[in-house]
C-alpha positions as CSV (number, residue, x, y, z in Angstrom):
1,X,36.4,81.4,-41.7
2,X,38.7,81.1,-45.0
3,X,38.3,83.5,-47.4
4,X,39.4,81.7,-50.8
5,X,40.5,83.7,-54.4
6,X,37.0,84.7,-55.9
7,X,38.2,83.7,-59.7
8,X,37.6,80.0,-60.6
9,X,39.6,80.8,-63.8
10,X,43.3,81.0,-62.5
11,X,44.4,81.2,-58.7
12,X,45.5,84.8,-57.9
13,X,49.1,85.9,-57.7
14,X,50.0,88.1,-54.4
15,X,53.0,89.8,-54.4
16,X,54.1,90.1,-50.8
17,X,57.0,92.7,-49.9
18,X,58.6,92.7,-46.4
19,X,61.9,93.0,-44.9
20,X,61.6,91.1,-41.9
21,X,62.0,87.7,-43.4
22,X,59.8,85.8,-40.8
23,X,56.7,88.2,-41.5
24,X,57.3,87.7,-44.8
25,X,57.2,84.1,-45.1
26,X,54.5,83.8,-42.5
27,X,52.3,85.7,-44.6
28,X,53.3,84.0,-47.8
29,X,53.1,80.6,-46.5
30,X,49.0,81.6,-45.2
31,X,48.3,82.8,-48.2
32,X,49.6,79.9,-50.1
33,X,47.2,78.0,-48.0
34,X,44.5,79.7,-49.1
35,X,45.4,78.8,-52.8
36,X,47.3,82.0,-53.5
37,X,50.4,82.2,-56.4
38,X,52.8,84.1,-54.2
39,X,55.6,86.1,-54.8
40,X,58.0,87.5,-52.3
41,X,60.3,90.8,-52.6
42,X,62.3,91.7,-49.8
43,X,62.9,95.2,-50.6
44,X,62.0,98.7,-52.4
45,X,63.8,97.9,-55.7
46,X,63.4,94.1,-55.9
47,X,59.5,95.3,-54.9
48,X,59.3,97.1,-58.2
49,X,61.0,94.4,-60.4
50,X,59.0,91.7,-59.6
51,X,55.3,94.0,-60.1
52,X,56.4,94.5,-63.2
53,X,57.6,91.0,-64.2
54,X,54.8,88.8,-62.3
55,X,51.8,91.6,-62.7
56,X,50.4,90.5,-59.2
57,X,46.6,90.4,-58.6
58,X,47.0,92.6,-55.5
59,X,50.3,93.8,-53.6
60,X,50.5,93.2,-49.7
61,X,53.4,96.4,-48.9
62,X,55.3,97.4,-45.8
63,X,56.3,100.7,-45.3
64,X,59.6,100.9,-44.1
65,X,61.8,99.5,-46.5
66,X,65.3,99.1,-47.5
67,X,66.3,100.7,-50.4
68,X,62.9,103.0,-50.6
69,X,60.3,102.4,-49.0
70,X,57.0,101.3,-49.4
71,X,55.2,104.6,-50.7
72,X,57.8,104.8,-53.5
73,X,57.3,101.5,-54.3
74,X,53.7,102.0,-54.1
75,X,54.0,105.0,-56.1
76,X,56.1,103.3,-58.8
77,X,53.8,100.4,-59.0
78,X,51.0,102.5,-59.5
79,X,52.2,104.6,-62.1
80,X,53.3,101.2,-64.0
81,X,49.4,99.9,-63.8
82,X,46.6,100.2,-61.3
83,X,46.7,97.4,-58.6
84,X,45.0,96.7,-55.3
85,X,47.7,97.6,-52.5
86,X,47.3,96.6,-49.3
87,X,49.7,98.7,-46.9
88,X,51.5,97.3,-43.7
89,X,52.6,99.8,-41.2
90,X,54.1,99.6,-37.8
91,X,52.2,103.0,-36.9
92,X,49.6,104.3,-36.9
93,X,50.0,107.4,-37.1
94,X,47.1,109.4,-39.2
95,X,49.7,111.2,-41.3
96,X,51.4,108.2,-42.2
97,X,48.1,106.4,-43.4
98,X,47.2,109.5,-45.5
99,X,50.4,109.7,-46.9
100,X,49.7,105.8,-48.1
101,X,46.3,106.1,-49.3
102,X,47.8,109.4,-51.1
103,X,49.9,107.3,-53.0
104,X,47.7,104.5,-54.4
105,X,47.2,101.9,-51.3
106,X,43.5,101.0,-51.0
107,X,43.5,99.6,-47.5
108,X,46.3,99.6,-44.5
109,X,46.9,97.1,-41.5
110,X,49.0,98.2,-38.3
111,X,51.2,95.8,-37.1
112,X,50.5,93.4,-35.2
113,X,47.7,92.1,-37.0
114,X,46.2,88.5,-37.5
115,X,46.5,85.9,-40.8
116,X,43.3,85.3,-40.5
117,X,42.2,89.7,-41.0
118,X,45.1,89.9,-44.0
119,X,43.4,86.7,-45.9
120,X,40.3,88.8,-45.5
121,X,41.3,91.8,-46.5
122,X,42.7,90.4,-49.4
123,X,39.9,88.3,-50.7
124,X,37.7,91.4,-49.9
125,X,40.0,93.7,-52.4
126,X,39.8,91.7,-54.4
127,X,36.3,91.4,-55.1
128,X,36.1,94.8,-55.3
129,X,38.4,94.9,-58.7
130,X,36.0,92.1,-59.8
131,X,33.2,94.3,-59.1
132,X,34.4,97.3,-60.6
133,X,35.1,95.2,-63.9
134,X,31.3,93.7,-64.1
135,X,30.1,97.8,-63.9
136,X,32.6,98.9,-66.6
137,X,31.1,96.2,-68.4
138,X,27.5,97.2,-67.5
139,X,28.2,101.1,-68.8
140,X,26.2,102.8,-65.9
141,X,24.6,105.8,-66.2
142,X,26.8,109.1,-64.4
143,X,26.0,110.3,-61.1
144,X,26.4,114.0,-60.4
145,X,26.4,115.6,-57.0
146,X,27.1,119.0,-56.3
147,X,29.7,119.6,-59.0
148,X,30.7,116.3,-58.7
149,X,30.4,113.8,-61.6
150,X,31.3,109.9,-61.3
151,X,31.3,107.9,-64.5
152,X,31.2,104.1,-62.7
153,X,32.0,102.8,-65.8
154,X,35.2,104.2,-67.2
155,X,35.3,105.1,-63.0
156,X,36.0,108.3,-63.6
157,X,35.5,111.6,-61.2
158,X,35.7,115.4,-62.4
159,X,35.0,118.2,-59.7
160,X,33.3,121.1,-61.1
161,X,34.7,120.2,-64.5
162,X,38.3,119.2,-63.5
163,X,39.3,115.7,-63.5
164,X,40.4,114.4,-60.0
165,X,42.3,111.1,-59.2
166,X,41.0,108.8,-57.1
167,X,42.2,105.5,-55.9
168,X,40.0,102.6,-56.3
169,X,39.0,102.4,-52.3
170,X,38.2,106.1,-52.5
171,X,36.0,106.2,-56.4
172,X,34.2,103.1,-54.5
173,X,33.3,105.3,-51.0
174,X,32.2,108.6,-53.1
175,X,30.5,106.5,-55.7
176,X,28.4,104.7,-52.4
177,X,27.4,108.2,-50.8
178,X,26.7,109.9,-54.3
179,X,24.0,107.1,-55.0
180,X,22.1,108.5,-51.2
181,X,23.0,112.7,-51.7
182,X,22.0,113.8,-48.1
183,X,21.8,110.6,-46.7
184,X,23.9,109.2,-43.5
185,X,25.5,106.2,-44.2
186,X,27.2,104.9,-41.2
187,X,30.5,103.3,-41.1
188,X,29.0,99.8,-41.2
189,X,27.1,99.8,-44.1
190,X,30.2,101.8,-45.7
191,X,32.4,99.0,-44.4
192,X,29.9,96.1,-45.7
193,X,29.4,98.0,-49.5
194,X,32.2,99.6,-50.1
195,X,34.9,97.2,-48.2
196,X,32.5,94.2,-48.4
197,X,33.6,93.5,-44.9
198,X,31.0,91.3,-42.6
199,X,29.8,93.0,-39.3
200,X,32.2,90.5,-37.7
201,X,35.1,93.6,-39.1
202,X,33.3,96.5,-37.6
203,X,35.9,97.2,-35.5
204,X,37.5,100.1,-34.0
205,X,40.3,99.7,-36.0
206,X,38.0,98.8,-39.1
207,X,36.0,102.0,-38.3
208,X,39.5,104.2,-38.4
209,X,39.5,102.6,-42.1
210,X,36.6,104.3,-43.0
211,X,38.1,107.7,-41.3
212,X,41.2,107.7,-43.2
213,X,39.9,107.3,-46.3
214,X,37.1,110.1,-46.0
215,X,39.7,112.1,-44.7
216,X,41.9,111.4,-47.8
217,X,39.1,112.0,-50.3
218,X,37.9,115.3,-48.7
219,X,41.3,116.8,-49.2
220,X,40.8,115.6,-53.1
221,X,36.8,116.4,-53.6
222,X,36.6,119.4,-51.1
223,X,36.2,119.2,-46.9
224,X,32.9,120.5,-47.2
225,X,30.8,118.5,-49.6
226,X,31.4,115.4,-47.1
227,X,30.0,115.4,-43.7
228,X,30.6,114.1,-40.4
229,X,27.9,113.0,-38.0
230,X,29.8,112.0,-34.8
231,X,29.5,109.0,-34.0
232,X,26.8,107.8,-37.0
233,X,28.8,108.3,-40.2
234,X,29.2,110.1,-43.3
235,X,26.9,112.3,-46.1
236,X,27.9,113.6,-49.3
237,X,26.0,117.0,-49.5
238,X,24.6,118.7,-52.2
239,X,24.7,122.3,-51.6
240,X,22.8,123.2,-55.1
């Protein structure tokens, strides 16, 4: 299945940033394929420069690094202007992934992973930015849920009156659960409308996605406004 760039307008830049030259080309080279404008940085530093010069369409960022590694350069990307980051880590250790999604990445891979789940995870970002433009545009009305208030439009959170940053993964999952307060949502249908992931990605390493990022945004909205039903999935609880 190829996943193609979702704008007819222009073809989408990726700015791909690896040290291990082979990864790096293999990815650029696939994405090229897929009609991708790719640019490569080989390091922290060089990372930086080129975000700021080429304004990439969505970032695909290893970790480790030389110069700094991939959370400052996530960090320092971030600050500069929001873009979809896709983290690649050799671990996966739960820490680590926190620390990334702490920092402004909106998905992760653990090495080794396929082409052919990058290209998808790409497109899929991707069409989540697109998707968040069309409801700025639209102007929906706020949704507020036990002291917590999204404005989908200017995608903006407050939590009992005090603004709170999210990342664009993590406005999209609260924003899904505020719209069913009380209601399970399982991990597939948060995969499928928040991820916009096919069943064909409900994995176990797809299902970890979803973990990591509610774990992330409970330590931002509060642990117990979100809860877990083993094995089913998640509910945003109103306790007013």
């Amino acid at each position: 299945m190829t996943s193609r760039p979702t704008s007819a307008a222009r073809p989408r830049t990726a700015l791909v940033v690896e040290d291990e030259r082979t990864i790096n080309d293999a990815l650029a080279q696939r994405l090229r394929a897929e009609g991708y404008t790719v640019e490569q940085a080989f390091d922290g530093p060089t990372a930086v420069e080129r975000a700021a010069e080429v304004r990439p369409d969505v970032v695909l960022l290893d970790v480790m690094l030389p110069g700094f590694d991939g959370l400052e350069v996530c960090r320092r990307i971030q600050a500069a202007r929001p873009v979809p980051v896709l983290m690649l880590t050799a671990r996966d250790d739960e820490a680590d992934v926190l620390v990334g999604l702490g920092v402004g990445a909106d998905d992760y891979l653990t090495k080794p992973f396929s082409m052919r789940e990058v290209v998808a995870r790409v497109a899929a970002l991707l069409r989540r930015v697109e998707r968040a433009a069309a409801l700025a545009d639209e102007r929906p009305a706020t949704i507020e849920v036990d002291g917590v208030r999204l404005d989908p439009g200017a995608r903006r959170t407050t939590v009992d009156g005090e603004p709170v940053h999210l990342t664009p993964t993590e406005f999209d999952l609260l924003l899904c659960l505020a719209r069913a307060p009380g209601q399970v949502l399982s991990r597939e249908r948060l995969l499928r409308e928040v991820w916009d992931w096919g069943d064909a990605w409900a994995s176990a390493s797809a299902t970890r996605t979803v973990d990591s990022h509610v774990k992330a945004l409970r330590s931002k909205v509060g642990a117990s406004r979100i809860r877990t039903v083993h094995g089913v999935g998640y509910a945003l609880e109103d306790h007013r």
